[in-house]
C-alpha positions in Angstrom: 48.4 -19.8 -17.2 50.8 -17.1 -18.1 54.4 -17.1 -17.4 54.3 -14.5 -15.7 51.4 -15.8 -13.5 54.3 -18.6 -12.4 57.6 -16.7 -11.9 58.5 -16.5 -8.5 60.2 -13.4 -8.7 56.8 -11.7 -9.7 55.2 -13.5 -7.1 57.5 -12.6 -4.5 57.0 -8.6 -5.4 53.1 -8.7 -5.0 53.8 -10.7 -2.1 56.0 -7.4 -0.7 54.2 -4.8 -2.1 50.9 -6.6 -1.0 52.4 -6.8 2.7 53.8 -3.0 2.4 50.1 -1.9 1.4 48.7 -3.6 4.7 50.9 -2.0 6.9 50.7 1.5 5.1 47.3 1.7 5.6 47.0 0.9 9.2 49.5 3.5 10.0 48.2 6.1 8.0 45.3 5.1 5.9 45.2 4.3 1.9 44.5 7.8 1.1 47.7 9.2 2.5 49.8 6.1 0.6 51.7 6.9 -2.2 53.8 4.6 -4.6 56.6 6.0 -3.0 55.9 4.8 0.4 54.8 1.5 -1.5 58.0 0.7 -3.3 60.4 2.1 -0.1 58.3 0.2 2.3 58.5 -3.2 0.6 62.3 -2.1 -1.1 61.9 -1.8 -4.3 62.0 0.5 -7.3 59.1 2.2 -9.2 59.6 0.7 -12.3 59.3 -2.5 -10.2 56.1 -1.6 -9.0 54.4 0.0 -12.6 55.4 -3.5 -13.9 52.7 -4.7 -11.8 50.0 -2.5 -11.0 48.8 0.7 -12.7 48.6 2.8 -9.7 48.0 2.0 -6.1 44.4 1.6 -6.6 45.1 -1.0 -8.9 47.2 -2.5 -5.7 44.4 -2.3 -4.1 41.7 -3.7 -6.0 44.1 -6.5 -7.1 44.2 -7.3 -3.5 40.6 -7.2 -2.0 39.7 -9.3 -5.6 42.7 -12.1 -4.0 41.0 -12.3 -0.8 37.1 -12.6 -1.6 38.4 -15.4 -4.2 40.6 -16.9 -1.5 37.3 -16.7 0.7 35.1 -18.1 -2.3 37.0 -21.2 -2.8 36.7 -22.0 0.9 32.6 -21.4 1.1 31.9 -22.3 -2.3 30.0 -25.7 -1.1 29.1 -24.4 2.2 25.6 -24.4 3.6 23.9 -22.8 6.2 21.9 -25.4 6.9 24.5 -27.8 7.4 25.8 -25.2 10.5 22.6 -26.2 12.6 23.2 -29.8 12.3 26.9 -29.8 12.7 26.0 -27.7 16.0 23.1 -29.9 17.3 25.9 -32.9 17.4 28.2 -30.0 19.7 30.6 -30.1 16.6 32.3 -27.1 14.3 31.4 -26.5 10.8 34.4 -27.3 9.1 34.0 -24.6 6.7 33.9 -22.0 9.1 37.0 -22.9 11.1 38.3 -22.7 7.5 37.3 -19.5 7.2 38.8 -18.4 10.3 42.6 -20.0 9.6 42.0 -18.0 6.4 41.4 -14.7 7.8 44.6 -15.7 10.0 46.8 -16.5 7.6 45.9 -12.9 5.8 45.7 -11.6 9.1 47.9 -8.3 8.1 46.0 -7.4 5.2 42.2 -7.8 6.7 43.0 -6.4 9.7 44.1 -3.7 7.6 41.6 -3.3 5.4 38.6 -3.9 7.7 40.4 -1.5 10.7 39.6 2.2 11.2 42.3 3.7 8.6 41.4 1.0 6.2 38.6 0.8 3.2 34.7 0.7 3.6 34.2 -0.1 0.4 35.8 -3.7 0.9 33.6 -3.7 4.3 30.4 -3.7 1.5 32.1 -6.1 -1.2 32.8 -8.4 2.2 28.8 -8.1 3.3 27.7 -8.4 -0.6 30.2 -12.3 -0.6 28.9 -13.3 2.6 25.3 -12.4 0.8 26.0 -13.9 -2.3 27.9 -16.8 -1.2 26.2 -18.2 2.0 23.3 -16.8 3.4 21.2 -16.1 0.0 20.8 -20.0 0.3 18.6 -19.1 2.9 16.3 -17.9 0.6 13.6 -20.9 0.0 13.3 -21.7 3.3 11.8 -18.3 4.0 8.0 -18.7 5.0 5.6 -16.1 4.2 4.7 -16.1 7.4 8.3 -15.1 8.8 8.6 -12.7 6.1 5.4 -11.1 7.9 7.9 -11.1 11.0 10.9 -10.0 9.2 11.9 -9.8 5.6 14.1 -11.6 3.8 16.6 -8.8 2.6 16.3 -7.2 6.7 17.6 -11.0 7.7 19.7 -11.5 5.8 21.3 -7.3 6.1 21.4 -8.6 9.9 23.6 -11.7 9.7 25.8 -9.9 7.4 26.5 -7.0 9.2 26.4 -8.7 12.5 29.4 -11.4 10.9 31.1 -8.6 9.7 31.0 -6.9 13.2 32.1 -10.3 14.9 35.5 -10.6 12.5 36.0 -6.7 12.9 36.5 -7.0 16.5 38.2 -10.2 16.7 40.6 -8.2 15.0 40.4 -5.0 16.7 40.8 -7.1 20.4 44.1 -9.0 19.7 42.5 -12.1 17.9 42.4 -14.2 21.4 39.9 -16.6 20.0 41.1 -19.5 17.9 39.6 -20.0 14.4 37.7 -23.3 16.2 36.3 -20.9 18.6 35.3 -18.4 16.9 33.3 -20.7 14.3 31.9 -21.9 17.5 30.8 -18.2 18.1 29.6 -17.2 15.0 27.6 -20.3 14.4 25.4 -19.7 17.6 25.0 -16.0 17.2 23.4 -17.1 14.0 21.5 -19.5 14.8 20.8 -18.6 18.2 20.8 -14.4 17.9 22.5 -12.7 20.7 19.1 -12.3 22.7 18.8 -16.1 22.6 21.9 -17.0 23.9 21.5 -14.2 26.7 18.4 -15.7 28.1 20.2 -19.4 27.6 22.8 -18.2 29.5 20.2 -16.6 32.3 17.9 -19.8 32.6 21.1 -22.5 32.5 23.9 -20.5 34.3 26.9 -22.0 34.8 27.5 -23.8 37.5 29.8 -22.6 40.1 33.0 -24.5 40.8 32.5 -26.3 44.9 34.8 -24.8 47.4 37.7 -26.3 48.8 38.4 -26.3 52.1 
């Protein structure tokens, strides 16, 4: 490890030019940001900043790579198979509440990122992790008989995109949900699919509190 890699002072400047490129983009998008706005925004000087990155695509890239390997180091042991029994005993994945305090604790930069003004290219590198890193484990327990039904690479597209869309608007609506709750959620859309827990919901409805006098 470099000394550079250790020295606070460096740190500290990715740190604020890191949290100046979040904000920057969700007020006017990444292809309206120049260094400028980087290095006022976060107060520092341009030499500061060309110490560190090339350009602000450098920024950039630098900082999606931070947060997939952030991601990776959290999911690198997970299974998806280990989701349905965890939910059978009405308990959490740990790995995805994980996931969740994660995306909370970057919560500036991938709301950022993943919002309207932000990039759609890290949208595909986020689909292409959650691909590479959880559901391709899915893989061998794919019958030939389901791949009749639906193939691998179509069920695999759908859990990604359908994740992606799940974290997108937990974002977009205020973040309400804790990260326990919202592993809860993404576990049974999973494993249940939307249309599941619909007619769950229709043949076990909730019961109704009694009325009080």
């Amino acid at each position: 490890m470099s000394e550079q890699s250790v020295d606070p002072r460096i740190v500290r400047t990715k740190k604020m030019l890191k949290e100046a490129l979040a904000e920057l983009i969700e007020e006017k998008g990444f292809d309206a940001i120049t260094v400028k706005d980087l290095t006022t925004r976060a107060g520092l000087n341009r030499g500061t900043f060309y110490l560190n990155y090339v350009d602000k695509y450098d920024l950039l890239e630098k900082s999606e790579e931070e947060a997939l390997q952030g991601l990776s180091e959290i999911t690198r042991h997970a299974n998806p198979l280990e989701v349905r029994q965890y939910l059978a005993r009405k308990e959490v994945y740990p790995p995805l509440i994980r996931v969740f305090e994660y995306l909370i604790e970057h919560k500036a930069f991938f709301k950022a990122i993943l919002g309207p003004k932000g990039n759609p290219t890290f949208q595909k590198k986020l689909r292409d992790f959650m691909e590479t890193n959880f559901y391709e484990k899915l893989i061998p327990l794919h019958t030939h008989d389901a791949a009749k039904v639906v193939p691998i690479d179509y069920l695999i597209a759908y859990f990604t995109s359908a994740n992606l869309g799940v974290i997108q608007h937990w974002f977009e609506s205020g973040m309400k949900y804790t990260p326990r709750e919202m592993a809860t959620m993404m576990a049974s859309l999973s494993l249940n699919g939307p249309t599941g827990l619909l007619f769950s919901t229709i043949a076990h409805p909730a019961k109704e509190p009694p009325d009080h006098p």
